[in-house]
Structure formats: C-alpha cells, structure tokens
matplotlib code that plots the C-alpha trace (Angstrom):
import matplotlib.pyplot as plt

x = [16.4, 18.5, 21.9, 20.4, 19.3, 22.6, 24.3, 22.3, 23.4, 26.9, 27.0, 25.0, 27.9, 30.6, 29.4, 28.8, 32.7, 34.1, 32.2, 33.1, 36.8, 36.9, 35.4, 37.9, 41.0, 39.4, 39.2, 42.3, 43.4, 41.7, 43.7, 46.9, 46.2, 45.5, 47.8, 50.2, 48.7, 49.0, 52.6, 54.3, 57.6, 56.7, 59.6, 59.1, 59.1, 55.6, 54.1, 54.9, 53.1, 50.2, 49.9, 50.4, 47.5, 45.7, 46.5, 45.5, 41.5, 41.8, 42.3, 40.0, 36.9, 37.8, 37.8, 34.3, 32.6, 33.9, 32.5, 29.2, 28.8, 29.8, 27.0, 24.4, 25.2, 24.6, 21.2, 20.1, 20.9, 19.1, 16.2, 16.3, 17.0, 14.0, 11.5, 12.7, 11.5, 8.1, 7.5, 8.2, 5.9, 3.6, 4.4, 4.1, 0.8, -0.8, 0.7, -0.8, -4.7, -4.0, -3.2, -6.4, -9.0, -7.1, -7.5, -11.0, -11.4, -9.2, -11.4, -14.4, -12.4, -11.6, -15.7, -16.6, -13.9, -15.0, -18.7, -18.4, -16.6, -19.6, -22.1, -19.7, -20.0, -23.6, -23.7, -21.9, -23.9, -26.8, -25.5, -24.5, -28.3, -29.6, -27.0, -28.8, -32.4, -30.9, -30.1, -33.2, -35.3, -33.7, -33.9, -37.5, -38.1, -36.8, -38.1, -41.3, -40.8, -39.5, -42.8, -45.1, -43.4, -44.3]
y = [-2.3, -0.5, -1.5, -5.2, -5.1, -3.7, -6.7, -8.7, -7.0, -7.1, -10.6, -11.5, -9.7, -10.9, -14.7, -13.7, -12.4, -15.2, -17.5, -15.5, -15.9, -19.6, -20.7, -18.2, -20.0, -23.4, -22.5, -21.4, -24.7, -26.4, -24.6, -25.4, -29.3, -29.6, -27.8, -30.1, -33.1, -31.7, -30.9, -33.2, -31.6, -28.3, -28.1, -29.1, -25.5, -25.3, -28.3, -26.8, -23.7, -25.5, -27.8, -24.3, -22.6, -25.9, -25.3, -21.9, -22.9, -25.0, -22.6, -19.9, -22.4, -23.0, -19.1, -18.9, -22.0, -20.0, -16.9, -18.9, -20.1, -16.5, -15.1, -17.8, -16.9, -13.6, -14.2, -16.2, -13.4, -11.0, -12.9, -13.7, -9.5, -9.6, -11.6, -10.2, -7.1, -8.1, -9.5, -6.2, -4.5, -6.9, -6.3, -2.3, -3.5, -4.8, -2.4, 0.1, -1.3, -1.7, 2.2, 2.7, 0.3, 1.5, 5.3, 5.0, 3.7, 6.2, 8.8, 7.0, 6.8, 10.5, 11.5, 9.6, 11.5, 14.2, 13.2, 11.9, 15.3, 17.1, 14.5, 15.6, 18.9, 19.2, 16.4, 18.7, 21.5, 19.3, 18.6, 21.9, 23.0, 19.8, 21.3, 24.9, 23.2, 21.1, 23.9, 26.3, 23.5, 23.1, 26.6, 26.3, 23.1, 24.8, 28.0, 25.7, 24.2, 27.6, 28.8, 25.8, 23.6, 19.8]
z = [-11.4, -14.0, -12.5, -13.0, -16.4, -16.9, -15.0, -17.2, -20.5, -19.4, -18.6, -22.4, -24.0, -22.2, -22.9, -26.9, -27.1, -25.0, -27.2, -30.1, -29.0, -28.7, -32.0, -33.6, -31.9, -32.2, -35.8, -35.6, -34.2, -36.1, -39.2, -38.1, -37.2, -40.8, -41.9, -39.9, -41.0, -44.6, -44.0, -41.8, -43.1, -40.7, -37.7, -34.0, -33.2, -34.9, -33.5, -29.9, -31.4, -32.3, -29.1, -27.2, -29.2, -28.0, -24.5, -25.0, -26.0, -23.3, -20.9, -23.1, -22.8, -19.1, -18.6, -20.1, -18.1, -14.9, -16.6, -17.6, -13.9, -12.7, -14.8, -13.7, -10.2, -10.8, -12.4, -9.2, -6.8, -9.1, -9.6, -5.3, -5.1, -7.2, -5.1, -1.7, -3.3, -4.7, -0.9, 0.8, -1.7, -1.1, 2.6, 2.3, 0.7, 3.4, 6.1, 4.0, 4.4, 8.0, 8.0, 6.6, 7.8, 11.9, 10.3, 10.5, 13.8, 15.0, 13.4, 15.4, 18.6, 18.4, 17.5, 20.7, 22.7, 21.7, 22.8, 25.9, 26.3, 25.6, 27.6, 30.5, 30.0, 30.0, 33.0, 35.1, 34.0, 35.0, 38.6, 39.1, 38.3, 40.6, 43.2, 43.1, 43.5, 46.0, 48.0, 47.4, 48.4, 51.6, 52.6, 51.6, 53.7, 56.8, 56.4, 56.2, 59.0, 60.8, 60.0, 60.7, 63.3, 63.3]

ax = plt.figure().add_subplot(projection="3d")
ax.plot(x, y, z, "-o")
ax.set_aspect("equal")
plt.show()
C-alpha cells in the first residue's frame, strides 16, 4: 500500500511539472510570436528558432498526454491490485468462520471419541463379568445335575 500511494504521489508530481513545463514554453512561444509579429524586421534564423520552440511544445504536450495516459493506467492497475485484495480478505474472511464453526464440531467429534471409548471399556468389562457368571453357572448346572440326575 505504501509503494502505491507513492506511485500515486509520483505520478501527481510528475503531471504538475510537465504541465508546469508546457505553459512556461507555450508562454514562451507565445512571447516570441509577438515579438515576431511586432518585429517583422527579426532574421530567418529566428523565425526557424521560434517555429522550432513550436515544434518543441508540440512534442512537450505529446510527452505529457503519453505521461497522462501512463499515469491513468497506472491508477487502474492499482485500484484492480486494490480490489483483488479486498476479495481475498474478504476470502480469508470467510475461510476463517469455516475454521471456527468446523473447530467446534471437531471438538464434539473428539468428546464422542472419547466416549464411545469409555462405553467400550466398560462394555467389555461387562462381558468379561457376564463371561465369569457364564461360566460359574455352568459348573453349577452340572454339578447339579451330577448330583441330582434327571
């Protein structure tokens, strides 16, 4: 952002010397065509001066609408630089309440890990119990029936 507002700065000072430069010459110019037309006395030598100084804003306010249009084109890709970067913030945005909304249901996905961890725990401490009866009751029944035959 700094090296645009100093883009922009640059190009603001550039266009206020060119402009600067090219009502001094045409005021220049314009100096000397009177003067000519005051004094049509003055030698060839200073006519071709003064059509050369002519040639010369010509060619100045040329230099400045390529200047003006460099500038402009400038200003667009800044303010296009500028937009890409409001979407991706507005991007980074939204990624980041995805983060937080899927943080939560991570925190709930890892609470029912954990348990269903400790259901299976106590399940197996369950079937190991069951197991145990299982067995006593067995030896029971056939010691019952050892015993007491049907």
């Amino acid at each position: 952002v700094d090296h645009t507002v100093y883009n922009l700065i640059t190009a603001q000072l550039l266009s206020f010397v060119l402009d600067s430069c090219v009502t001094l010459l045409l005021n220049i110019c314009s100096y000397a065509a009177h003067e000519v037309e005051n004094n049509s006395s003055k030698s060839f030598e200073q006519q071709n001066l003064l059509v050369t100084k002519r040639q010369e804003v010509v060619l100045l306010e040329n230099e400045i609408t390529f200047n003006e249009a460099i500038i402009e084109e400038r200003e667009q890709g800044i303010k296009e630089v500028q937009q890409q970067i409001s979407e991706v913030n507005e991007i980074f945005k939204d990624l980041a309440d995805l983060v937080h909304v899927q943080g939560g249901m991570i925190d709930d996905i890892g609470s029912n890990i954990e348990n269903s961890h400790s259901a299976t725990v106590q399940a197996t401490s369950h079937l190991k119990r069951a197991s145990k009866i299982q067995r006593a009751n067995s030896s029971t029944v056939s010691l019952i029936y050892l015993i007491f035959p049907p």
